[in-house]
Each structure stands twice: as structure tokens, then as C-alpha cells.
N, C-alpha and C positions, 0 to 999 in steps of 0.2 A: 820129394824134397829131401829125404832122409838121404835118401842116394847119392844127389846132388853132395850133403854139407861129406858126406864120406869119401865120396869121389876129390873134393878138393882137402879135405885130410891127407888120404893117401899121396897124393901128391905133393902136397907141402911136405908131409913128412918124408917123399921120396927124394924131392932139392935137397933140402937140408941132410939129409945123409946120402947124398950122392958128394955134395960139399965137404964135407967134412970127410968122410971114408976115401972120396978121390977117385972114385969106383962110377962109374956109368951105368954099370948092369940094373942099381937103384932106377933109372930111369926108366925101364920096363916095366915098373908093376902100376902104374894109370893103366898103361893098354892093355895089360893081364886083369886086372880087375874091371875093364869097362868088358872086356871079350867074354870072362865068367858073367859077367852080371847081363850078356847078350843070349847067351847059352842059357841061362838060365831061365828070363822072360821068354823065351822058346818054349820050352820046357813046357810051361804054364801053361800052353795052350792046347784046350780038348782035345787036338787033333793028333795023327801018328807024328813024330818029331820030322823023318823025312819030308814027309807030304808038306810040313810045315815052313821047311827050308825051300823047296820048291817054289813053294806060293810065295813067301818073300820078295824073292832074287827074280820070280816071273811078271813081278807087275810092271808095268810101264807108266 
């Protein structure tokens, strides 16, 4: 849940200063912080990080 209320933090505060500044590039940090925050719950898990990425991307 903590992630969640940060997740829509970051985005709010990336509109409003994409508004304001005029600037776009603002609008890449939701996906930069959801991709760290993917990498990282990775990360977490017992296993070699490869092996891990495998098992993911292999289930059906």
C-alpha cells in the first residue's frame, strides 16, 4: 500500500511539473520508478537473479 500512495505521488508531482516546466521528460519517472521498484522485488527473491528472470518471462 505504501507503494501504491508513492507511486501516485510521483506521478502527480510528475503532471504538475511537466505542466508547469513545459518539459515531457517529467513524464518518465512513473515508468522509471515502477521498473526500479520491478528490479528490485526481483532482487528479493532467494533465488540467482537470472534464474529468476527466466522463471518469470517462462510461465504461461
Amino acid at each position: 500500500m505504501l507503494f501504491f500512495i508513492a507511486l501516485l505521488l510521483v506521478t502527480g508531482a510528475s503532471i504538475v511539473f511537466a505542466i508547469k516546466k513545459k518539459r515531457a521528460v517529467f513524464l518518465v519517472l512513473p515508468f522509471l520508478s515502477m521498473f526500479i521498484y520491478f528490479i528490485v522485488q526481483i532482487a528479493l527473491v532467494p533465488m540467482p537473479f537470472f534464474e529468476t528472470v527466466k522463471f518469470i518471462f517462462s510461465l504461461r
